[in-house]
C-alpha positions as a Markdown table, in Angstrom:
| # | Residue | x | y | z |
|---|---|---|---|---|
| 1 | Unk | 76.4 | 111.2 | 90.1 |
| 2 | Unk | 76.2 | 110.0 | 93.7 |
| 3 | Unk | 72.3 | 109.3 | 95.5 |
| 4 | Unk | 72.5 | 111.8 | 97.4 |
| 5 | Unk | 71.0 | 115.3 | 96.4 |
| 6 | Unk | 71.7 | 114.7 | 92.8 |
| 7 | Unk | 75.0 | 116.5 | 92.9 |
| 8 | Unk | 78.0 | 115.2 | 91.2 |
| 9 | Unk | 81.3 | 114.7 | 93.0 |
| 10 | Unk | 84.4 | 113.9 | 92.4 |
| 11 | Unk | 85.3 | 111.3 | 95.2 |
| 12 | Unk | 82.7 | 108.6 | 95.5 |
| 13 | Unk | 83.1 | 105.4 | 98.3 |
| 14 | Unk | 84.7 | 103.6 | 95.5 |
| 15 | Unk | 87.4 | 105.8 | 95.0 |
| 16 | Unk | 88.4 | 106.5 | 98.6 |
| 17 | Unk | 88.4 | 103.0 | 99.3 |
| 18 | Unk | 90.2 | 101.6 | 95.9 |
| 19 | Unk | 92.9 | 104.9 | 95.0 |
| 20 | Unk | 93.4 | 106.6 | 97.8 |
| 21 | Unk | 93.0 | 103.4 | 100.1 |
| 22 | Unk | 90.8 | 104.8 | 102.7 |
| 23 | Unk | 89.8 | 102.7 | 105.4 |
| 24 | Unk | 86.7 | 104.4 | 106.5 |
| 25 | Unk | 83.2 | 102.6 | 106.4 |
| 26 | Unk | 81.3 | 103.7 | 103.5 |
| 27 | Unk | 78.1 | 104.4 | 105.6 |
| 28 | Unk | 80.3 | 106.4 | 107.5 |
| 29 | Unk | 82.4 | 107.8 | 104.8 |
| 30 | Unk | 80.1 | 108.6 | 101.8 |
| 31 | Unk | 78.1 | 111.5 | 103.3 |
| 32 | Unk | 81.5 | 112.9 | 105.1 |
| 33 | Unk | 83.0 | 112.7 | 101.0 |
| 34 | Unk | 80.2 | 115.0 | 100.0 |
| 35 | Unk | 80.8 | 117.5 | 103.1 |
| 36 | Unk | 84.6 | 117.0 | 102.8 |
| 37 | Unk | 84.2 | 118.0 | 99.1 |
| 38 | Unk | 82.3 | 121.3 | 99.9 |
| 39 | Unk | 85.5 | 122.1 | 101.9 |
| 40 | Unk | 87.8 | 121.7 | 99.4 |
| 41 | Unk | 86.6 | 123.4 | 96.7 |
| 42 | Unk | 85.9 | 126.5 | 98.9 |
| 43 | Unk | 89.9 | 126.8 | 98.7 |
| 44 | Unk | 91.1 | 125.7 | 95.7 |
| 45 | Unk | 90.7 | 127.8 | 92.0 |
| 46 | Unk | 89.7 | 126.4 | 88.6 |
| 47 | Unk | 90.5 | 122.6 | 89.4 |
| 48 | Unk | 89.5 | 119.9 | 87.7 |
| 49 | Unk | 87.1 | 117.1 | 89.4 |
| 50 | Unk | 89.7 | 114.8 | 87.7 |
| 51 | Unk | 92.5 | 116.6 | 89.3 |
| 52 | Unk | 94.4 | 113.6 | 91.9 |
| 53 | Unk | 95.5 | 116.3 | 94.1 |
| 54 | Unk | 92.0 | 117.6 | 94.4 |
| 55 | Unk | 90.4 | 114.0 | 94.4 |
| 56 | Unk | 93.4 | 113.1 | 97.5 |
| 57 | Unk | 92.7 | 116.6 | 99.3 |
| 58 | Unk | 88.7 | 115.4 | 99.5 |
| 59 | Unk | 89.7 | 112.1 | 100.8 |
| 60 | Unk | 92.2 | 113.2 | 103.4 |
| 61 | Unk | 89.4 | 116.0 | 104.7 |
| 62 | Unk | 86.5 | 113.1 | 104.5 |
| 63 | Unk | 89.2 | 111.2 | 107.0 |
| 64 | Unk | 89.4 | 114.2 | 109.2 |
| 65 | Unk | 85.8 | 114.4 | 109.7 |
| 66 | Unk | 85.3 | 110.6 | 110.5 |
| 67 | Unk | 88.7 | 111.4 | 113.0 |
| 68 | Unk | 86.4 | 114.3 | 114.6 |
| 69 | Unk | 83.0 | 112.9 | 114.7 |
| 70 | Unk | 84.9 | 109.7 | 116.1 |
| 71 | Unk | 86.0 | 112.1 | 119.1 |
| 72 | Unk | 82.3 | 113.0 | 119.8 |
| 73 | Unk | 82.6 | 116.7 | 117.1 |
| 74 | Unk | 85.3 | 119.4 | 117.2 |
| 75 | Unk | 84.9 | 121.6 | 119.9 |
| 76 | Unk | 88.6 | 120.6 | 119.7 |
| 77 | Unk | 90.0 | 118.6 | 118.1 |
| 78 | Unk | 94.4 | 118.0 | 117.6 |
| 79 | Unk | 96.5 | 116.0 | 114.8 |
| 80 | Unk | 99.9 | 115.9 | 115.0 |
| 81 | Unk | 101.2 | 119.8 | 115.2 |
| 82 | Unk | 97.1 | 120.8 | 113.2 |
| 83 | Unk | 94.6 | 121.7 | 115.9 |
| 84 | Unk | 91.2 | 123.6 | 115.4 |
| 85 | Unk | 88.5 | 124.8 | 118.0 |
| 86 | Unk | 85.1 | 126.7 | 118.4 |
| 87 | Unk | 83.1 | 124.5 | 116.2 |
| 88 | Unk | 79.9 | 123.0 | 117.4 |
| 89 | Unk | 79.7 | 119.3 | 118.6 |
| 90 | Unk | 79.0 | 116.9 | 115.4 |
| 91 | Unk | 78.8 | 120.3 | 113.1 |
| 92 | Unk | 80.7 | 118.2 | 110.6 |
| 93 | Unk | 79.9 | 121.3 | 108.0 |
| 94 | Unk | 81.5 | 123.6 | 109.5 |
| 95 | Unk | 85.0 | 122.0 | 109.7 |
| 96 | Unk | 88.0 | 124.1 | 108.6 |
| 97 | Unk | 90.3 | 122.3 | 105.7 |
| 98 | Unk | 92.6 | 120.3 | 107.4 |
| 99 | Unk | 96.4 | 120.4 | 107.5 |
| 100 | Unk | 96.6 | 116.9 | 105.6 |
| 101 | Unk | 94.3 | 118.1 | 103.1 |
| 102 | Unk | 96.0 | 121.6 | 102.6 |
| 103 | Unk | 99.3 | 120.5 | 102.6 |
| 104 | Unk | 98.5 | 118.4 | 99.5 |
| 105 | Unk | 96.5 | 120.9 | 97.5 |
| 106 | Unk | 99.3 | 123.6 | 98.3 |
| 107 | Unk | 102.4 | 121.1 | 97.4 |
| 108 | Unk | 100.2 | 120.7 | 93.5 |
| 109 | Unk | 99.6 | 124.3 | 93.2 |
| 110 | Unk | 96.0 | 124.4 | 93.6 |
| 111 | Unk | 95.0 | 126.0 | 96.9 |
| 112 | Unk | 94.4 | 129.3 | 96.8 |
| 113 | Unk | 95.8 | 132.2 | 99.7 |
| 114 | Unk | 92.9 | 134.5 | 98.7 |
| 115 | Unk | 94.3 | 137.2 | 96.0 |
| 116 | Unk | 95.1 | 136.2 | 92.8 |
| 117 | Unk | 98.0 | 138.2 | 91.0 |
């Protein structure tokens, strides 16, 4: 369980910064794992918390967000060939899943295209 809100989460600072070797700060980072979190499991079905793929997803999206917020929000905001616009400046909870974070979800199975068959 992580201070904030009482709500557990898979990713904590610990794990971004030891597994998946994020570089973020953790003041920084922490509260963009929780938001980043909310993302992710708004396009994945019946994953585990333990799942790495899940767990990597969360901490490529909690990237993203420090990568936006670092440009001043997303009223635009382009990654490689991934771009996104018409969210609000430093509305960090209304961010779309990123490429990064899709591509790995997708590549384990796990995010979901909206009809199950």
């Amino acid at each position: 369980m992580l201070p904030w809100k009482g709500v557990f989460m898979a990713v904590d600072f610990a794990y971004y910064r030891d597994i998946y070797g994020g570089k973020g700060d953790e003041s920084e980072i922490s509260p963009l794992l929780a938001s980043a979190e909310r993302v992710v499991r708004g396009c994945v079905v019946d994953v585990s918390e333990a799942d790495e793929a899940f767990r990597t997803a969360v901490c490529v999206q909690a990237d993203f967000l420090d990568r936006a917020e670092d440009c001043g929000g997303y009223s635009s905001v382009k990654i490689g060939s991934f771009s996104v616009s018409g969210g609000s400046r430093g509305d960090r909870f209304s961010a779309p899943l990123c490429g990064e974070a899709e591509a790995v979800l997708d590549s384990a199975g796990l995010f979901y295209r909206g009809m199950e068959v």
